[in-house]
MARBALO-690169 format. One record per residue (C-alpha): residue in one letter; x, y, z. Coordinates in steps of 0.1 Angstrom, whole numbers, padded with zeros to 4 digits, always signed. Example, Ala and Ser with C-alpha at 12.3 -4.5 7.8 and 13.67 -1.06 7.14 Angstrom:
BEGIN
a+0123-0045+0078
s+0137-0011+0071
# end
This chain:
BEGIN
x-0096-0108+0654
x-0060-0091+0644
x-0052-0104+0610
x-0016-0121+0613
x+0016-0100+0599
x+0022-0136+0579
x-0006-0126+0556
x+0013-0094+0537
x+0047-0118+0537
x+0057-0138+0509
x+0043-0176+0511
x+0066-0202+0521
x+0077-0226+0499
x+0052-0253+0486
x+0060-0284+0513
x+0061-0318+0495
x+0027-0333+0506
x+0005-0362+0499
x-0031-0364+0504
x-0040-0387+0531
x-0067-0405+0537
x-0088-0393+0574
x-0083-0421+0600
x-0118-0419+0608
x-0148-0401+0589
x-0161-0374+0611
x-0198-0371+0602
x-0207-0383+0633
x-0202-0363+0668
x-0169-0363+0685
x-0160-0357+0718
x-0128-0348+0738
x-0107-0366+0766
x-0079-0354+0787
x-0051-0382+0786
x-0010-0379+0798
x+0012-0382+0770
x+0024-0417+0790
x-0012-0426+0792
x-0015-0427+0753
x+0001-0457+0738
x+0034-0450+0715
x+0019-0473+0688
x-0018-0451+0686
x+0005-0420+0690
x+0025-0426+0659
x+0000-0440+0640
x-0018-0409+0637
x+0013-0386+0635
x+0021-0409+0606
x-0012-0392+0586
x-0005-0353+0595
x+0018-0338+0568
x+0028-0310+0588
x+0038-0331+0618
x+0079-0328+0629
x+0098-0348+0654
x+0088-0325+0683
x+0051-0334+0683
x+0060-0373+0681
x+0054-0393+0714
x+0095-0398+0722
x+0105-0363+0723
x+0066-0353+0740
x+0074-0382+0769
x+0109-0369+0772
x+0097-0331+0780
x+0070-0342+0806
x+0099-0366+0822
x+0122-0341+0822
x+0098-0309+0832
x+0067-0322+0847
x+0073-0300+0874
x+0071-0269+0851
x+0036-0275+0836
x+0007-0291+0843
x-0004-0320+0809
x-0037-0312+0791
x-0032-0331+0762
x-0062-0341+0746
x-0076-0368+0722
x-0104-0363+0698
x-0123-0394+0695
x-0159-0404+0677
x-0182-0401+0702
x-0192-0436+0710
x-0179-0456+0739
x-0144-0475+0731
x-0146-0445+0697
x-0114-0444+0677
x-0094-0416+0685
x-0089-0395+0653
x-0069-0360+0666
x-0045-0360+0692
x-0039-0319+0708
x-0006-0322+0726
x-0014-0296+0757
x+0000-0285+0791
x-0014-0256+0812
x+0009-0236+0836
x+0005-0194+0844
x+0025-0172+0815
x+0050-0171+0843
x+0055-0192+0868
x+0075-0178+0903
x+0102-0205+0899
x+0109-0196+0861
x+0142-0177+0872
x+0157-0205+0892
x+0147-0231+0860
x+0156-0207+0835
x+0120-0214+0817
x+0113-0184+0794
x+0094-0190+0762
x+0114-0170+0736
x+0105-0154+0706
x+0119-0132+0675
x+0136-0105+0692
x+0119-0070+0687
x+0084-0088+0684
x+0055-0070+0695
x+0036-0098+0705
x+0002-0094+0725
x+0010-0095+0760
x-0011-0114+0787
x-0007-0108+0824
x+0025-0132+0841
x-0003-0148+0865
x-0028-0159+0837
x-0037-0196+0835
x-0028-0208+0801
x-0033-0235+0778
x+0003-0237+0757
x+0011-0268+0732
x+0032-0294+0752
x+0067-0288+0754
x+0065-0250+0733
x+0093-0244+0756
x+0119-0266+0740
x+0098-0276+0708
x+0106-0253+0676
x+0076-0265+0658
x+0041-0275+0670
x+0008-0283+0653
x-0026-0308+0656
x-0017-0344+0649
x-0044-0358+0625
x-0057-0366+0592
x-0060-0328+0573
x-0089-0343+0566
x-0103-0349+0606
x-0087-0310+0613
x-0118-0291+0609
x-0142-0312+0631
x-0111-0323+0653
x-0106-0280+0659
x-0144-0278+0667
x-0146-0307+0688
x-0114-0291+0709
x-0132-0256+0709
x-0165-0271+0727
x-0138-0284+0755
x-0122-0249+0763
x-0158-0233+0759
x-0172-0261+0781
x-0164-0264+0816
x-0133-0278+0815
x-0133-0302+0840
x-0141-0276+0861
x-0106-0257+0854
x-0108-0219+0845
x-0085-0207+0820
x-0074-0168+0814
x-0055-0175+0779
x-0054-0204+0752
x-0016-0194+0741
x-0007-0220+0706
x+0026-0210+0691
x+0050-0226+0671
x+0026-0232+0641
x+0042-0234+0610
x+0030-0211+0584
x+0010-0230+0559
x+0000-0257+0579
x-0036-0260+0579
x-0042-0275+0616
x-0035-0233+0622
x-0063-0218+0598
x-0088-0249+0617
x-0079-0236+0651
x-0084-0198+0642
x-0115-0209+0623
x-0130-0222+0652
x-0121-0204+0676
x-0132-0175+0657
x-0163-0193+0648
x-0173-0189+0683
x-0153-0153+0693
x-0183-0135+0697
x-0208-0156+0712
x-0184-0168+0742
x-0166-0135+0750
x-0137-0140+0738
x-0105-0119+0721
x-0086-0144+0695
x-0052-0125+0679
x-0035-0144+0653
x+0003-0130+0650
x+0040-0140+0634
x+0060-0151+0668
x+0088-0158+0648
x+0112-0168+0621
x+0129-0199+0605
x+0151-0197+0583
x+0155-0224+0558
x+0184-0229+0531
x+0164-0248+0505
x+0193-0266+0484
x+0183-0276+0448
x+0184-0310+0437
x+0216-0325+0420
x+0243-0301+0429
x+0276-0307+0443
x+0286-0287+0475
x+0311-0264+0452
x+0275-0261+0430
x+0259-0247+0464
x+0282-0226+0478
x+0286-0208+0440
x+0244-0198+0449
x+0259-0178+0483
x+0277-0140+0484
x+0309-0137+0470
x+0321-0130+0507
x+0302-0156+0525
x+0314-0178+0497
x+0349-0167+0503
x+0351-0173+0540
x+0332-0203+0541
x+0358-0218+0513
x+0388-0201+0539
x+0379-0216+0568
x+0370-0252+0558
x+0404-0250+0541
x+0422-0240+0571
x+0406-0271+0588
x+0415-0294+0564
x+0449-0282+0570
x+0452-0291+0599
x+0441-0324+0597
x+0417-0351+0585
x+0379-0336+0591
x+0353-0358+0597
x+0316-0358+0609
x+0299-0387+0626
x+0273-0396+0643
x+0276-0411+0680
x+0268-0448+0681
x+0255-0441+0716
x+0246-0408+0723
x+0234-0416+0755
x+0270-0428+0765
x+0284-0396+0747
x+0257-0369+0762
x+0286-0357+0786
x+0306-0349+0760
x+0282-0331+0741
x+0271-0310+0774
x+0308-0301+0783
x+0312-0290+0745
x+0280-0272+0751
x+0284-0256+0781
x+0324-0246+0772
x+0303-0224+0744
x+0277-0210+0761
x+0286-0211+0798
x+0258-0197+0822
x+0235-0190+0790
x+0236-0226+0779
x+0212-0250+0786
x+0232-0269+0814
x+0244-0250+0841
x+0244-0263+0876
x+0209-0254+0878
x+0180-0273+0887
x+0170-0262+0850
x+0200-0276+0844
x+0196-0307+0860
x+0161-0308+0841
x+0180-0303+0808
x+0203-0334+0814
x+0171-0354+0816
x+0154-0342+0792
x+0182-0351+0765
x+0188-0383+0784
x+0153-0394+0779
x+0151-0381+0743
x+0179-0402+0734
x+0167-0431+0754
x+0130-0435+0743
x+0140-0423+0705
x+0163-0447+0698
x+0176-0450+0659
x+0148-0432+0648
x+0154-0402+0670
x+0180-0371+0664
x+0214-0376+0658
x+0244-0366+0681
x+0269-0357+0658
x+0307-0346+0669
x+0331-0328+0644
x+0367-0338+0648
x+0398-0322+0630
x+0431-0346+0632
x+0414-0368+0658
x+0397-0339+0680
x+0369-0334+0686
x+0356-0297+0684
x+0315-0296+0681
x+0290-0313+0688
x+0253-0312+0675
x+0220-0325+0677
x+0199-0323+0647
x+0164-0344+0640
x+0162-0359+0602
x+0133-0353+0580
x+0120-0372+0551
x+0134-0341+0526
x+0156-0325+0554
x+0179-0318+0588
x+0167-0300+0619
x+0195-0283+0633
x+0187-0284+0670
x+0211-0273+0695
x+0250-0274+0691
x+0287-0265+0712
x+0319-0259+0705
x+0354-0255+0718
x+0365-0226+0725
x+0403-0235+0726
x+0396-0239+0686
x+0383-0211+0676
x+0408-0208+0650
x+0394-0236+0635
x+0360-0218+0632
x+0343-0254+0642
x+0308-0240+0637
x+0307-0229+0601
x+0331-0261+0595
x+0306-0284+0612
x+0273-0269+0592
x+0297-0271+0562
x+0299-0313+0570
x+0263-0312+0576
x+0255-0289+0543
x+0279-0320+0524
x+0256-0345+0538
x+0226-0333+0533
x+0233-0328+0499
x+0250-0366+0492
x+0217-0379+0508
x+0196-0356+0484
x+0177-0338+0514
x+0163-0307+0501
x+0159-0286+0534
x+0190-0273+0558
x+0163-0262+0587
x+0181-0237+0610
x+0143-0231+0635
x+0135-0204+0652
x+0157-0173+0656
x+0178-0148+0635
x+0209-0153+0644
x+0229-0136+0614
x+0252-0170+0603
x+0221-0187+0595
x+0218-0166+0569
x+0253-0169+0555
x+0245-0198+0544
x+0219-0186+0522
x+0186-0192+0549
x+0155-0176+0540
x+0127-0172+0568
x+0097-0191+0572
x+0073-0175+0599
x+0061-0197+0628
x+0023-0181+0643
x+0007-0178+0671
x-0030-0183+0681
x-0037-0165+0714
x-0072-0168+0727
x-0083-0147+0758
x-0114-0146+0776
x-0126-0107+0784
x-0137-0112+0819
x-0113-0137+0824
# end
């Protein structure tokens, strides 16, 4: 096993947790089954998200449906439910799973790559190799086990025996989990089992950084003046410029759509007028995918699911953003701008908004997800490694 680069990096910061009670005792044996995310009732699903700590709105059943709605012809499912073994048992883990090759031959024309920090040396495994990935790792910055920490040890065993079992009669080349957050403890079960059994089935298991978060953590009971005061003189000083040269211009505001399904156009022409060919809606059939995928998102997430948010200066509007709330944060998901207003700098003005918010509804976390970009840390960001858990078999 190759220790993981997270080890020799400084901890991230303790995550406000409670200790929750296992849905289920696992004394007794468990046993696996293979169930479609649509197959798996919304209520059961949140029910046991609702006792995993680590668990962020990508592994909950609206934005899970809404990727196998949107993609199903990308992947193949294999989530899987840990249940006592009894017939009718109580499930107690649910493993949200797709299998697909490491490259598919229509990735080009769908634009499906599965990015991660640039420069990373990560363990490479052959383009045509059958693997297991977490559901939706393509478009999900976070993944992890949803359970009881309690149930994560036996629940990690109990999905160890599947992949070391025949499978249904499916081979597999590579069991390839990323997007575990560092300290969550779903990823020391998984490379505890799986290294538990390493040896004995042939198998190579790598644990590795894939990539980097960073997080502005803002202290509690500060103004946004207070905050900004914690950055660089010069970020301060330009952050302070352009806000102000916004404000001149007319009356800023941020708000959240009151129908973001109604508004999605908007949102993918401001999107698209930023990132053109690169974004995430070209006239693609990726494309095409993309629009349903937000569609569905919105649709099946209602009021509980991310905001669509749209900055407007003087009646404008100039960006758009979607961002997921947290119990103690914002997720900062995706985002466009106008071009034609650059000289209103409507991204640094927008986080500003969103930074103002967070802070007025006493959130502690300004989450930024995966990748460096430099302006992330402008405003401050410090990086929180995301792992990976690759398992091949040797004479795969």
């Amino acid at each position: 096993m190759t220790p993981s680069p997270t080890l020799s990096e400084p901890p991230c910061p303790a995550s406000a947790t409670t200790e929750v009670a296992p849905i289920l005792s696992t004394t007794g044996p468990l046993h696996t089954e293979r169930r479609n995310v649509r197959d798996i009732g919304r209520e059961a699903w949140d029910r046991i998200a609702a006792q995993t700590p680590w668990a962020t709105p990508f592994s909950g059943w609206a934005f899970q449906r809404a990727w196998w709605d949107a993609y199903g012809d990308n992947a193949h499912e294999e989530t899987l439910v840990v249940c006592a073994d009894w017939p009718g048992g109580e499930p107690i883990a649910i493993v949200p799973l797709m299998h697909r090759h490491e490259v598919e031959p229509r990735d080009a024309l769908t634009h499906t790559t599965m990015r991660h920090e640039a420069g990373a040396e990560l363990t490479p495994v052959e383009p045509t190799a059958t693997a297991v990935f977490f559901g939706a790792s393509y478009h999900a910055d976070y993944a992890t086990v949803l359970g009881s920490p309690a149930d994560l040890p036996a629940a990690a065993a109990a999905l160890v025996d599947h992949f070391a079992g025949a499978r249904d009669g499916q081979p597999w080349d590579a069991i390839d989990l990323r997007r575990l957050r560092c300290g969550d403890p779903a990823a020391d079960a998984l490379a505890g089992a799986f290294g538990a059994r390493e040896i004995a089935e042939g198998w190579t298991l790598n644990v590795e950084r894939e990539d980097v978060c960073p997080v502005v953590h803002l202290p509690a009971g500060i103004t946004m003046d207070d905050y900004l005061g914690t950055l660089g003189k010069k970020e301060r000083h330009e952050i302070r410029r352009k806000v102000r040269r916004a404000e001149a211009a007319g009356e800023v505001r941020l708000d959240d759509s009151p129908d973001p399904v109604a508004d999605l156009d908007e949102f993918i022409d401001l999107h698209q007028k930023k990132w053109g060919a690169a974004g995430l809606f070209p006239e693609t059939p990726g494309g095409e995918q993309s629009r349903v995928f937000f569609r569905r998102l919105f649709e099946l997430a209602g009021a509980d699911g991310p905001r669509l948010t749209f900055l407007t200066v003087g009646g404008r509007r100039i960006a758009a953003g979607v961002h997921f709330e947290t119990v103690d944060g914002y997720l900062y998901y995706n985002a466009g701008v106008d071009p034609d207003a650059r000289e209103l700098s409507p991204g640094v003005v927008m986080i500003h908004a969103l930074t103002e918010r967070a802070l007025a509804a006493g959130k502690r976390r300004l989450d930024f997800m995966r990748g460096n970009e430099p302006y992330k840390y402008e405003w401050g960001a410090e990086d929180e490694p995301i792992q990976r858990i690759l398992v091949r078999r040797r004479n795969g």
